[in-house]
N, C-alpha and C positions, 0 to 999 in steps of 0.2 A: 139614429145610427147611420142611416142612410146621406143626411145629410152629412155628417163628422167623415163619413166615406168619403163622396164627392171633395169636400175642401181639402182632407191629406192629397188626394189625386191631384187635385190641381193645382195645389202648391208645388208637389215635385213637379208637375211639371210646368211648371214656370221657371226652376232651377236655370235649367239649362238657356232659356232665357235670357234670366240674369247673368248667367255667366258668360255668358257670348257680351252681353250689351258692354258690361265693365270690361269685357278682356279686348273689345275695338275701340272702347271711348279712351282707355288708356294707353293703347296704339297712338287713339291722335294725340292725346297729353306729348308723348314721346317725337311723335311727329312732327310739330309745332315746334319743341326743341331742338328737335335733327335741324328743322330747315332755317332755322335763328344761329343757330353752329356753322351752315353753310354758308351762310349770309357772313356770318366774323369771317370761314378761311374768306371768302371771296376777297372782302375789302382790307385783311390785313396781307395781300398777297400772296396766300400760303395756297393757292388750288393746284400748284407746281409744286409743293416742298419734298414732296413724295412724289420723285420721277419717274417709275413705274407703278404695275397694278397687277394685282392686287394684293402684292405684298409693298413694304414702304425700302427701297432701299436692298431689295431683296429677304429682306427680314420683316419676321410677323411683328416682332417689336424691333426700330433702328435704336439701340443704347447710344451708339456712340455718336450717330448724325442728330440726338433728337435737341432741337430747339424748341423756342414757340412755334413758331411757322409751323415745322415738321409735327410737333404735337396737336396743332389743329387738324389738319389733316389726317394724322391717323387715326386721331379721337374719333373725325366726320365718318372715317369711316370703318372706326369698328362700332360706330353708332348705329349707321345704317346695315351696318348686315345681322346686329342681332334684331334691325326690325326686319329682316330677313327672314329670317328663324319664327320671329313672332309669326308674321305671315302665316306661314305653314302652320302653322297651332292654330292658327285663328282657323283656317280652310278645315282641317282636320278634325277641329272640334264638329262648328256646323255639319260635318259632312255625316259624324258621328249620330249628331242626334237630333239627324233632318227629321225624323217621324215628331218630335217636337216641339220644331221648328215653323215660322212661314217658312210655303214653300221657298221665296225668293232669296233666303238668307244664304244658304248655299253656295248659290250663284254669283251673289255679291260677296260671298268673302272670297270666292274665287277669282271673279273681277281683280279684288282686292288685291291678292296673290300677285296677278299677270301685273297688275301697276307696279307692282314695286321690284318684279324681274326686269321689267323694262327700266325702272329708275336706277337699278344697277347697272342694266347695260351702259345706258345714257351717262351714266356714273364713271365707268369707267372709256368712256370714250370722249368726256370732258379732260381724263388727265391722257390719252394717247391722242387727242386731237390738239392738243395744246389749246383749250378754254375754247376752243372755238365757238363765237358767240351763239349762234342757231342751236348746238347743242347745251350749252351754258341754261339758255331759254326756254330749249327743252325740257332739261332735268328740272326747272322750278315748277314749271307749268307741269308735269308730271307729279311730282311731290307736292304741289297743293289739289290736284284731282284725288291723289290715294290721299290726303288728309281729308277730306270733305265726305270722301267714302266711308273711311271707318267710320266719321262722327253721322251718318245717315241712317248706319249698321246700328250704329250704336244707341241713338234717337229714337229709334223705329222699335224697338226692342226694349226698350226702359217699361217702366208699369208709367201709365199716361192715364186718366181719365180726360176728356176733352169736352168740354162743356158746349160746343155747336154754335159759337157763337163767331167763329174764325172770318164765316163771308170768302170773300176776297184777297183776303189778307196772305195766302200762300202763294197765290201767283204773283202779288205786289214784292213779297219775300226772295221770292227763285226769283226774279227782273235783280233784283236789286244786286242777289248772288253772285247770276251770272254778270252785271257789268264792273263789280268785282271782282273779278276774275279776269277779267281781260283787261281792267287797268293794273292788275297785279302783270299781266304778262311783258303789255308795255314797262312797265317798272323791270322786268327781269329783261329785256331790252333794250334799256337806258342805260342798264347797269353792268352787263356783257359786255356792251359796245364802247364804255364809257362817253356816252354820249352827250353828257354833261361838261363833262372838262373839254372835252371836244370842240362844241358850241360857242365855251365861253372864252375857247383861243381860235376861232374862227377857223377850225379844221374843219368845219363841215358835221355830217348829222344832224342840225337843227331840225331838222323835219318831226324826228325820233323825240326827238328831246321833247320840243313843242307837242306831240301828238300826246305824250305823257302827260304833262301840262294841261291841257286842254279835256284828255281824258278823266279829271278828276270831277268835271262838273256832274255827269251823267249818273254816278255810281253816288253820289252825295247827295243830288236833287231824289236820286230813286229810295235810297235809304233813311233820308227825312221824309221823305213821302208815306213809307212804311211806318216811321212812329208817330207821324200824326195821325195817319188814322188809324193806329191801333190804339193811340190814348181817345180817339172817340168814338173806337168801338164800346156799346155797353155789354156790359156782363163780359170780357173780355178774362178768359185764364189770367191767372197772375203771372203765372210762369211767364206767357207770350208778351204782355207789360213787362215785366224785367227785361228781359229780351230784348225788346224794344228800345229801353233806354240803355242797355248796354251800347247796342248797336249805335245810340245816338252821340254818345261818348268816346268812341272808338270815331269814329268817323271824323270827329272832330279833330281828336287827338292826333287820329293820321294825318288830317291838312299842316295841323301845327307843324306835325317832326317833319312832312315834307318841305313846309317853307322854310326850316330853318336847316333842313339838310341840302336845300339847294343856296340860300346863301352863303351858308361856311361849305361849298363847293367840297362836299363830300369829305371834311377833313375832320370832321368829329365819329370817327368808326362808329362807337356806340350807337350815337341818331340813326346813323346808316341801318346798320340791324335793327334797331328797336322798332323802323320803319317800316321793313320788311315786315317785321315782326308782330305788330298791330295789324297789319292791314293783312296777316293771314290771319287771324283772330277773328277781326272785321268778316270777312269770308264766313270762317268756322260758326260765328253767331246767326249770323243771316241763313244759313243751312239748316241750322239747330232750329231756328224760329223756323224757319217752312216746312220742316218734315213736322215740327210737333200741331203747327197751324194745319197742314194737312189730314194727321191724325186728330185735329178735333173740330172742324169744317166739316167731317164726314155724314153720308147721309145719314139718318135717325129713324129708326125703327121701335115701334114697340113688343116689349114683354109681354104676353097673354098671359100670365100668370101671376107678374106681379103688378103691370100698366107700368114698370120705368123703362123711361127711355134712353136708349143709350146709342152710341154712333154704331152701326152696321159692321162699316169697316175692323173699329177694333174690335166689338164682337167674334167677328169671324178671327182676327189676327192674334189680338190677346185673350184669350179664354178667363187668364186665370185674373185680370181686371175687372171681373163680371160677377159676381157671389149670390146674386140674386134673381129668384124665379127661374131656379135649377132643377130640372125634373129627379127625383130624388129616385 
């Protein structure tokens, strides 16, 4: 009886858990989308179609001005303000049922929260700055931080067993993440500035352009690095192998659309997004693999009651991943 007590307890509460983890992992789903949407207004020239902010035209729907142009834009941004709305649900939920919760979840969907106030701002100071590139650079580099975050919320919080066989593999992970992320910024750089067309009519930015270029090696060599030695780690989770070869195919993938979006000099839209669009992907997996390689790298204590061993960390963190040598 005692034990049938314990597991209803701690199934409910792992609910709340689960409902947090799906309701940020689906954030990023949406997220991912939003900034693939931003990426089309960018390159079909529509970041201007709607001349004011934050209605289009003066109007919450323009009927009469709406084109394509103008439809992407107000699509982008009646996209982005119901991840607005989500936000505040997502904070609200955690904040509900921090007793729950890890303490830290809170915090980070609060975090969460302030990234995506500020990616409105920066949002809307892309259409009253007229694109101006710093800000343009800004807003991606903000909207792939708040993507990385829901999917960390969201990772962190999933039911994981972690088998302790991770090693090194989480810091090899976050290297690989972060430069990642900064050849994503140069990429929102090249692509503000037009830096491209630029170079290739001797206006000048070569520097920009080339640094993009050249930034591809570091983030490629670190991302192969990580799947080879996670395909010879033994006893390695399978999850963290998937992962791995995800990662390895993505990577790739992106050199390809990058080579061929720089020789048809930016005139194939689609490559353009799709490129953007992999290499926030690329990002999203290498986060995924390091929060879950962290969660099962953790250190390993044992059960006096039952002798298994299980990682500390989630011990403490996930409760209801545990069912065994429960004091009844």
């Amino acid at each position: 009886m005692a034990d049938a007590i314990f597991h209803q307890s701690a199934v409910e509460s792992s609910r709340p858990r689960s409902r947090v983890s799906r309701f940020a992992l689906a954030m990023a789903a949406e997220t991912l989308f939003l900034m693939a949407l931003g990426s089309a207004t960018r390159v079909m020239n529509a970041g201007l179609a709607c001349p004011d902010w934050p209605l289009c035209y003066g109007e919450l729907v323009p009927r009469q001005q709406m084109n394509f142009q103008v439809f992407l834009e107000w699509f982008h941004r009646l996209t982005a303000s119901s991840m607005g709305l989500f936000a505040i649900a997502l904070a609200a939920t955690a904040w509900w049922y921090r007793r729950s919760l890890p303490g830290w979840t809170p915090w980070a969907t609060t975090f969460a929260l302030v990234l995506v106030v500020t990616q409105g701002l920066l949002g809307a100071l892309t259409v009253t700055e007229l694109l101006r590139f710093d800000i343009v650079t800004a807003h991606l580099g903000t909207a792939l931080l708040f993507f990385v975050t829901l999917l960390a919320i969201g990772v962190a919080l999933m039911p994981y067993q972690g088998m302790g066989t991770a090693g090194k593999l989480p810091w090899v992970g976050l290297s690989a993440a972060l430069l990642v992320y900064v050849q994503s910024i140069l990429g929102a750089l090249v692509a503000s500035r037009w830096a491209l067309h630029q170079c290739l009519n001797d206006s000048g930015l070569c520097l920009v352009m080339h640094s993009h270029l050249a930034g591809v090696v570091p983030p490629t060599l670190a991302t192969l690095t990580l799947v080879f030695l996670a395909w010879r780690t033994p006893a390695l989770h399978p999850t963290l192998r998937k992962l791995a070869s995800v990662a390895s195919g993505l990577v790739l993938l992106q050199i390809l659309l990058g080579v061929a979006t720089f020789k048809l000099r930016l005139q194939v839209e689609p490559l353009t997004v799709s490129h953007q669009a992999i290499g926030a992907a690329l990002l999203g997996t290498l986060v995924t693999f390091t929060v879950l390689a962290l969660r099962d790298g953790s250190s390993v204590v044992v059960d006096e009651s039952s002798s298994a061993s299980v990682p500390s960390a989630i011990a403490d963190t996930f409760p209801s991943d545990r069912t065994n040598g429960q004091p009844a």
